[in-house]
C-alpha positions as CSV (number, residue, x, y, z in Angstrom):
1,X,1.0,-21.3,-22.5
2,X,2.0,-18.5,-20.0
3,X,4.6,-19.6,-17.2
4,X,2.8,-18.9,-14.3
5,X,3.8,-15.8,-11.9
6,X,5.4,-16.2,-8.5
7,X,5.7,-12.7,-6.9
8,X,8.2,-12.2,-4.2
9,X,6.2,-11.0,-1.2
10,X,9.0,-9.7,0.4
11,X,9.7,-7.2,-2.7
12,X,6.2,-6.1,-2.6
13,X,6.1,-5.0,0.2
14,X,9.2,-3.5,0.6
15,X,8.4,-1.3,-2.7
16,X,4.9,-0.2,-1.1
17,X,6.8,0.8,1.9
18,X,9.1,2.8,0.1
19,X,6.1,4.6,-1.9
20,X,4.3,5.6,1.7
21,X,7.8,7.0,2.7
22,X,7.0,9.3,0.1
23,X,4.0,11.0,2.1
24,X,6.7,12.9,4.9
25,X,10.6,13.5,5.1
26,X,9.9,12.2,8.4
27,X,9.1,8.8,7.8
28,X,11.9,7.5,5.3
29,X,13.1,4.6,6.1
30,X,11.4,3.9,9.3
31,X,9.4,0.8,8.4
32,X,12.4,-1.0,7.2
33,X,15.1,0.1,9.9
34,X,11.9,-1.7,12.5
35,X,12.0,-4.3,10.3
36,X,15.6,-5.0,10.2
37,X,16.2,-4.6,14.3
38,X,12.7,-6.5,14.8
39,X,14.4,-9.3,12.5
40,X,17.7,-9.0,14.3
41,X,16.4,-9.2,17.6
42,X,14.3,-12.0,17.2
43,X,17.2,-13.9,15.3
44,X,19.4,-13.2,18.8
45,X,16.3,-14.6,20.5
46,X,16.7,-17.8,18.6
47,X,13.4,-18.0,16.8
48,X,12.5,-20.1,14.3
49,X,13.0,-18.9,10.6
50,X,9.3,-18.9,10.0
51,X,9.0,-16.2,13.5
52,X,11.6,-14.3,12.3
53,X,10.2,-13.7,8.4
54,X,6.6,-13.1,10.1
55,X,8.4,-10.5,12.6
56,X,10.4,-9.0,9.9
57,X,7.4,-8.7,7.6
58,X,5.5,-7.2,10.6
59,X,8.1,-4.8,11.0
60,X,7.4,-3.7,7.3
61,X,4.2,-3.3,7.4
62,X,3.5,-2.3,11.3
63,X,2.4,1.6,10.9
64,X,0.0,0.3,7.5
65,X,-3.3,0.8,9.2
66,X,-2.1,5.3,9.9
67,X,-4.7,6.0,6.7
68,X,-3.1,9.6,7.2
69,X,-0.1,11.5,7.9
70,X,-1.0,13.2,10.9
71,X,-1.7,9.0,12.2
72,X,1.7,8.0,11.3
73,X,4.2,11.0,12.1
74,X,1.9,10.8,15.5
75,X,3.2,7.0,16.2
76,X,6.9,8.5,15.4
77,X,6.4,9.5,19.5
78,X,8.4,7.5,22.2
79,X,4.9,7.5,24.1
80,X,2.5,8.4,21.1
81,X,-0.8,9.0,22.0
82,X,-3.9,6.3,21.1
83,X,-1.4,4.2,19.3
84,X,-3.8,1.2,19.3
85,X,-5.8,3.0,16.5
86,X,-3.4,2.4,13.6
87,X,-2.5,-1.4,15.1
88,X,-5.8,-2.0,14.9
89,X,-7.0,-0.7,11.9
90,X,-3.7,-2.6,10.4
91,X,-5.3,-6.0,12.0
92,X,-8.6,-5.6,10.2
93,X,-6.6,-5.2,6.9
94,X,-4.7,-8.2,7.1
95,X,-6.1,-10.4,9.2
96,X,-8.6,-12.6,6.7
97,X,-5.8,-12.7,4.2
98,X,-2.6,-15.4,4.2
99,X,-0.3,-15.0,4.4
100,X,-1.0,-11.8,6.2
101,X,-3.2,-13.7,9.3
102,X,-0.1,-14.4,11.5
103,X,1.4,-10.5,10.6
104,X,-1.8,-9.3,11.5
105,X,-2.1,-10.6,14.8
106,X,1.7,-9.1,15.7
107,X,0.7,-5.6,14.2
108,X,-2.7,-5.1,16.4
109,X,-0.5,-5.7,19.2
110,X,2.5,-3.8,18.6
111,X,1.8,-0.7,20.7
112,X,0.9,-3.2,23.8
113,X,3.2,-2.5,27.1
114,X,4.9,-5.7,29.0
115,X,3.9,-4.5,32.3
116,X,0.2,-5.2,31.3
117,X,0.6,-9.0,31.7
118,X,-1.5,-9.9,28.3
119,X,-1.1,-13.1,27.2
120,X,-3.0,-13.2,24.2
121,X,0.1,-10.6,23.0
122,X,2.2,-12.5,20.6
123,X,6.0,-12.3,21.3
124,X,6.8,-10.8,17.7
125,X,4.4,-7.8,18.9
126,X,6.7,-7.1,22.0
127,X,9.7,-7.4,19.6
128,X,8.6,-5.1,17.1
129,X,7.5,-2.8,19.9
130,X,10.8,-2.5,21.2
131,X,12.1,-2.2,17.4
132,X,10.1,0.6,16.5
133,X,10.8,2.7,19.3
134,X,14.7,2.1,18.8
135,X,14.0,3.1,15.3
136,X,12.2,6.7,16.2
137,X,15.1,7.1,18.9
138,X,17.8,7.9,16.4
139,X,18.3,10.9,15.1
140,X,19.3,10.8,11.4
141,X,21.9,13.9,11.2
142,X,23.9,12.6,14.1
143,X,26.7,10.2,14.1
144,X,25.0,6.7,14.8
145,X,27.5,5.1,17.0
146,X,27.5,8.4,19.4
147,X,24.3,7.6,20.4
148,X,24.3,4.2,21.0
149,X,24.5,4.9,24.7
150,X,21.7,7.1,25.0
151,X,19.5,5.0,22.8
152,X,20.5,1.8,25.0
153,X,19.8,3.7,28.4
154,X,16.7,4.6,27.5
155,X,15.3,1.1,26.1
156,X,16.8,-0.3,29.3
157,X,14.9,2.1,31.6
158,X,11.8,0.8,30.2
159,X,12.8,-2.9,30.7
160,X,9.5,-4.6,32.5
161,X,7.6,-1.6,31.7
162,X,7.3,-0.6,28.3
163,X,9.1,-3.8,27.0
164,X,9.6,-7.7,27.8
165,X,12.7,-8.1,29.9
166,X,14.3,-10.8,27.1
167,X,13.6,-9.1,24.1
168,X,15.6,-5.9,25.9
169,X,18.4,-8.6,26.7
170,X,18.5,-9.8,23.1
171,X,18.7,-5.8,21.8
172,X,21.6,-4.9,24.2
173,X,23.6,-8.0,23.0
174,X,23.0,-6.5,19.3
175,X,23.7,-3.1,20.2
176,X,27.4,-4.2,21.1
177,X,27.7,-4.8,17.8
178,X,28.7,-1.6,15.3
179,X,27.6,-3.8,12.5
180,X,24.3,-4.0,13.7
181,X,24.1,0.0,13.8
182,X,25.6,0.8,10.6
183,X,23.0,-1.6,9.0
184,X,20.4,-0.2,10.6
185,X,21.5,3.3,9.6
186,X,22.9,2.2,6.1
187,X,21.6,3.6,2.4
188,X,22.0,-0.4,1.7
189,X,19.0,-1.9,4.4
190,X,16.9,-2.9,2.0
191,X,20.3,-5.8,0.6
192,X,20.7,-6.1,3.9
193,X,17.4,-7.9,4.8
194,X,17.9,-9.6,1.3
195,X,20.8,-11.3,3.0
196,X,19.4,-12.1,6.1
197,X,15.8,-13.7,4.8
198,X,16.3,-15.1,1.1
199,X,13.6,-13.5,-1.0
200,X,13.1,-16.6,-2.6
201,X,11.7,-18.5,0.0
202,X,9.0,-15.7,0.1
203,X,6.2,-16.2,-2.7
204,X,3.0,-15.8,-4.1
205,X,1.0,-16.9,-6.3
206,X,-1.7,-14.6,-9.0
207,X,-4.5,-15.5,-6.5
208,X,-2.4,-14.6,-3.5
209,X,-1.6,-11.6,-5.2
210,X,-5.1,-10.4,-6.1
211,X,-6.0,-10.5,-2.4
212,X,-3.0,-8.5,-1.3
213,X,-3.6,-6.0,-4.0
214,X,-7.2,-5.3,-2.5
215,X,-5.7,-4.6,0.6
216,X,-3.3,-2.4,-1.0
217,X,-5.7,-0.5,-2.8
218,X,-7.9,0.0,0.1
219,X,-5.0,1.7,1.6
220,X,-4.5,3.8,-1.1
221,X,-8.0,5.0,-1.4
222,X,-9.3,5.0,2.1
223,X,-6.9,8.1,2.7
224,X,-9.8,10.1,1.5
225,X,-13.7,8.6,1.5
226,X,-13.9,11.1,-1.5
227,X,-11.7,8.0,-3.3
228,X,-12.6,5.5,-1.5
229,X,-13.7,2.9,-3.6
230,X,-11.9,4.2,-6.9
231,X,-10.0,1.8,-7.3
232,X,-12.6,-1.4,-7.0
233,X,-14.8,0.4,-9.4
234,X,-11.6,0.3,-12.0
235,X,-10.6,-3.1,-11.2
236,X,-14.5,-4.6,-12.2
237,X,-14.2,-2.5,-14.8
238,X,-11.3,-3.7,-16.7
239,X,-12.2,-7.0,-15.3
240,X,-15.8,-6.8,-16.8
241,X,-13.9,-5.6,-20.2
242,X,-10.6,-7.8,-20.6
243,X,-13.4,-10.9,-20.4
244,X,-15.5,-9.3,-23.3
245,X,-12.1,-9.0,-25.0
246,X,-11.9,-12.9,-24.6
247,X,-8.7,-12.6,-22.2
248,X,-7.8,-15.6,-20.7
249,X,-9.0,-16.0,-17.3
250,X,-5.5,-15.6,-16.2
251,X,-4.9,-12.2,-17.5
252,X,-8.8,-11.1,-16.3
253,X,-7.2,-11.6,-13.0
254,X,-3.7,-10.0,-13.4
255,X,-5.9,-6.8,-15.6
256,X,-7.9,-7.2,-12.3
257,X,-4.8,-6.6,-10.2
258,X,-3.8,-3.8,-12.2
259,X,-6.8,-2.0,-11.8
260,X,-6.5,-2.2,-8.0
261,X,-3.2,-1.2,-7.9
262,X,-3.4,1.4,-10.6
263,X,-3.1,5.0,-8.3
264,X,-0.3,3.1,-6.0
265,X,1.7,6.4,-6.6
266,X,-1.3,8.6,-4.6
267,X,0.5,7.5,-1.6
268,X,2.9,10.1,-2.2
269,X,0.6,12.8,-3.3
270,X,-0.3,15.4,0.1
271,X,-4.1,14.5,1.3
272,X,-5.5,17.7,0.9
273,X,-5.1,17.8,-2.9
274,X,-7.0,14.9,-3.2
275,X,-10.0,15.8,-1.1
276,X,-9.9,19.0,-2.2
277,X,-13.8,19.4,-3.4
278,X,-13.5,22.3,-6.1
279,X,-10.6,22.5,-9.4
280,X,-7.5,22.2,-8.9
281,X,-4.7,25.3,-9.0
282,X,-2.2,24.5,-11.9
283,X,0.8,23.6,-9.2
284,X,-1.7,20.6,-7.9
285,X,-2.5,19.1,-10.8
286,X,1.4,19.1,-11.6
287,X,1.6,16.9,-8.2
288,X,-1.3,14.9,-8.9
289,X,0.5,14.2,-12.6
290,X,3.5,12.3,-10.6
291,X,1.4,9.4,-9.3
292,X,1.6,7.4,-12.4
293,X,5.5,8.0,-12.3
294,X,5.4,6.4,-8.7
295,X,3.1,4.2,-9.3
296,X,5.8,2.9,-12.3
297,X,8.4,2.9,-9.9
298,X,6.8,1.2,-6.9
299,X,6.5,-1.7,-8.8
300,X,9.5,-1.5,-11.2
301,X,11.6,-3.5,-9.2
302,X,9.2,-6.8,-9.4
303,X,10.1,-7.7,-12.1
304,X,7.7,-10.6,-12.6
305,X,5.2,-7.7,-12.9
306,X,6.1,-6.0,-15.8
307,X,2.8,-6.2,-17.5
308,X,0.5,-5.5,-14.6
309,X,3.4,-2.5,-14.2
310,X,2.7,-0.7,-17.5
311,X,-0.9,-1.4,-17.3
312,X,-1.1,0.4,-14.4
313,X,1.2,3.0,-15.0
314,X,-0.1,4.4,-18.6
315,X,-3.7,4.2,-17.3
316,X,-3.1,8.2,-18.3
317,X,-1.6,7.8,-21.5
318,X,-3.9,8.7,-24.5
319,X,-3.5,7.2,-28.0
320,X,-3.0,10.5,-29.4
321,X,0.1,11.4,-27.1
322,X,-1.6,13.8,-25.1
323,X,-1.4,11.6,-22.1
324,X,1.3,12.1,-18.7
325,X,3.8,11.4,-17.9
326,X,5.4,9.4,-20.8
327,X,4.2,11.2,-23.3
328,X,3.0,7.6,-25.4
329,X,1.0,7.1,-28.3
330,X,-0.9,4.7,-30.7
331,X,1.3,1.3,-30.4
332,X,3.0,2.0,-27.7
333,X,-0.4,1.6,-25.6
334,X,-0.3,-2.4,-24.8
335,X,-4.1,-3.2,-24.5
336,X,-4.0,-4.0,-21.0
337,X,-3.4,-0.1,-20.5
338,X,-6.0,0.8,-22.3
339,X,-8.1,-0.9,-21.0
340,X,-6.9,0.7,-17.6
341,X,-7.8,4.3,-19.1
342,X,-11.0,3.6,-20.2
343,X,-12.1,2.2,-16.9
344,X,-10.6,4.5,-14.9
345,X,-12.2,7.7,-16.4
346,X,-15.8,5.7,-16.7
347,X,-15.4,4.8,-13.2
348,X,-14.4,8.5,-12.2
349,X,-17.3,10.1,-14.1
350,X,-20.3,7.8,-13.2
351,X,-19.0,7.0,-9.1
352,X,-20.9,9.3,-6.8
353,X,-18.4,12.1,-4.8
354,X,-19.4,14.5,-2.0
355,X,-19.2,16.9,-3.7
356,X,-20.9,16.2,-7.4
357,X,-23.3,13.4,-7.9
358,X,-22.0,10.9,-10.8
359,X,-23.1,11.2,-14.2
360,X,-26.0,9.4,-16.0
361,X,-25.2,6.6,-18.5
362,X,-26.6,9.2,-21.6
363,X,-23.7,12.0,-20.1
364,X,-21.2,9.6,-19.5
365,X,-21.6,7.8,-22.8
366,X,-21.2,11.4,-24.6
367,X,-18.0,11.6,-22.9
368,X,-16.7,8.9,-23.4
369,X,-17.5,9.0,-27.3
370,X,-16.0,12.3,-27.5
371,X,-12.4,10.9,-26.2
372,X,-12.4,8.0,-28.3
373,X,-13.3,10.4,-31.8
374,X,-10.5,12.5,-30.7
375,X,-8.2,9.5,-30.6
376,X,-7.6,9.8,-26.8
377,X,-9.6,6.5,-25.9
378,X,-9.1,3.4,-27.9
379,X,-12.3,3.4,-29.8
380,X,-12.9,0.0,-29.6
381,X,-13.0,-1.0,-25.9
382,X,-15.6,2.3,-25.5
383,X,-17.8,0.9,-28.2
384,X,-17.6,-2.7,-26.3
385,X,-18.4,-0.7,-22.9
386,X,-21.6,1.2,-24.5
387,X,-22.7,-2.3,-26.4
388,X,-22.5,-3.9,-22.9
389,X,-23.3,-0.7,-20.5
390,X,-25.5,-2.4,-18.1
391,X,-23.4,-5.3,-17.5
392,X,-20.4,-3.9,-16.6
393,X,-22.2,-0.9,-14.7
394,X,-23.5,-3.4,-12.7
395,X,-20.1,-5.3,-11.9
396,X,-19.2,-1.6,-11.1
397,X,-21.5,-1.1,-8.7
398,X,-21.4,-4.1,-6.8
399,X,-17.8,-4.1,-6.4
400,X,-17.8,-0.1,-4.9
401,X,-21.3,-1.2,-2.8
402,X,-18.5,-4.2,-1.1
403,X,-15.8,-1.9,-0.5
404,X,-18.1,0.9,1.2
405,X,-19.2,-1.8,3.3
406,X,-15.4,-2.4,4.1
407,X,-14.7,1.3,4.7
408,X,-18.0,1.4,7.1
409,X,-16.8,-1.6,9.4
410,X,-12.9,-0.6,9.3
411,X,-14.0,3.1,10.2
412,X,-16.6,2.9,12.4
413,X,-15.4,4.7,15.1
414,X,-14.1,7.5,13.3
415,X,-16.6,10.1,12.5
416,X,-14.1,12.2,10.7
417,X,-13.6,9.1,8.1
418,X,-17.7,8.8,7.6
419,X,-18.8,7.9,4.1
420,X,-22.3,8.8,2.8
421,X,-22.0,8.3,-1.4
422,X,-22.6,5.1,-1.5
């Protein structure tokens, strides 16, 4: 019997961080410097340990909800312009999901100024307010402790303004302390945080896991609404096919996960490569190729996902070794993976795009058969999927029709983000 999985939320998210750092020079580090002063500060402040891992958490994951680049370098302004968008959209994400609910309700308020007099604003909002723009006033090539000062002075001008008059208190206390600079500053941030909120008390279980890895994926493919559901379609899929294979429901769910989580690494991959409509130039397929190595290392580090990790990440392997970017063959393929690539290129061919409608079952069934008899495909699980085509089509189906209604509510008022294949 398989030990059952406790996944360290505090690791997750840290590694998804560090893969959306990947999108601009400009944002490394950021979420985890707000979440280590958003944790310090509300330490100073005397908070309970359960405020100050729902404040540091928040801090993580604050900026979550800026879909694009030009959203999230935009929120790296002192005074950034509609900030509320990205809170908000960051709310919707989290906010039916524990352990998420209480995070959610601190990021949709995070952009909210003192002087306003709103109540309903939770105090670890205000906090990682005042955290985040600490965090976008330092300037990475200069010494940290020159600018102390500056960064001080101009916090403190905003007290009662910008920022609650206590949780500026609790920051100037902290910025007398080099320690608390160098950390913020330091290579090591990520131990640091380790240290401060023990991992371990931080966990989740496989069904806890599933619903944060729909999040996640929603993320990752509501960047474009060309990909917008992708990675539901995949997810039923495999889902639909691990069951025929008579996996236990326990790995149905973790094949599940995988299939959500499978193109993690597109965070790093520019946006206009993956709306772009017609073929791509050589050089862009080279930088789509690298998702499946970030995708690998996002969630190398957990190590209580090894499986779900190489599931994911050889979803575009081939049996006969003509696969990226490992370069496996044959055994080397666990079946969970290939599972993963038959999905995800039945999913790609037969879900509708802007710019081509999806294929038939008679065309995508002749593809399909023509990469299994070439030994790309396991031939087995593409015989199961044309024995039970209609069945899983349908699983399919319903589970991209859910997700457009998600992208539809969650982008409502953004006519640039409209969706109309589904």
């Amino acid at each position: 019997m398989q030990k059952e999985i406790d996944v360290p939320i505090f690791d997750l998210v840290i590694s998804f961080t560090n893969t959306l750092d990947l999108i601009s020079p400009l944002l490394v580090n950021h979420h985890k410097q707000v979440s280590y002063i958003a944790y310090e500060i509300s330490a100073e402040m005397g908070l309970s340990f359960e405020e100050q891992k729902n404040i540091m958490l928040a801090g993580a994951l604050h900026d979550i909800g800026g879909i694009t680049v030009q959203e999230r370098i935009g929120a790296l302004q002192f005074e950034a312009e509609n900030p509320h968008l990205h809170a908000e959209t960051g709310y919707s994400l989290f906010k039916a999901s524990e352990p998420f609910a209480v995070i959610a309700g601190i990021i949709r308020y995070h952009h909210n100024w003192w002087e306003k007099g709103e109540d309903f604003v939770p105090l670890g909002s205000h906090i990682v307010h005042l955290a985040d723009r600490v965090a976008i006033s330092i300037e990475k090539e200069k010494d940290i402790l020159s600018q102390v000062d500056d960064i001080v002075s101009i916090i403190e001008k905003q007290s009662g303004r910008m920022f609650m008059p206590s949780v500026v208190h609790a920051f100037k206390e902290l910025a007398r302390k080099e320690v608390f600079w160098f950390n913020a500053t330091s290579q090591f941030i990520v131990q640091v945080l380790k240290e401060k909120v023990n991992p371990e008390y931080l966990k989740m279980d496989m069904e806890g896991l599933s619903i944060i890895a729909k999040i996640f994926s929603q993320i990752i493919d509501f960047r474009s609404p060309f990909t917008a559901n992708h990675s539901s379609g995949v997810a039923a899929t495999s889902e639909a096919l691990a069951r025929l294979l008579c996996f236990s429901t326990r790995e149905q769910l973790m094949i599940k996960i995988a299939g959500l989580l499978h193109d993690v690494g597109k965070l790093a991959i520019p946006q206009e490569i993956l709306e772009k409509a017609g073929p791509l130039t050589k050089e862009e397929f080279c930088r789509i190729k690298v998702h499946t190595y970030y995708t690998y290392r996002t969630l190398a580090p957990i190590t209580e996902l090894s499986d779900i990790n190489r599931w994911c990440s050889f979803h575009h392997e081939r049996l006969d070794g003509t696969g990226y970017p490992f370069r496996l063959k044959g055994d080397e393929l666990p079946l969970g993976s290939r599972i993963l690539a038959v999905a995800d290129v039945f999913t790609a061919i037969t879900e509708e795009r802007p710019y081509r409608r999806g294929m038939t079952q008679s065309e995508a069934l002749a593809v399909l058969n023509n990469m299994s008899k070439g030994n790309a495909l396991d031939k087995r699980i593409v015989e199961l999927l044309i024995e039970n085509y209609g069945e899983i089509n349908l699983a399919r189906l319903q589970a991209q029709k859910e997700v457009c209604e998600d992208y539809r509510t969650l982008f409502a008022e953004h006519k640039d983000k409209e969706i109309t294949f589904c």
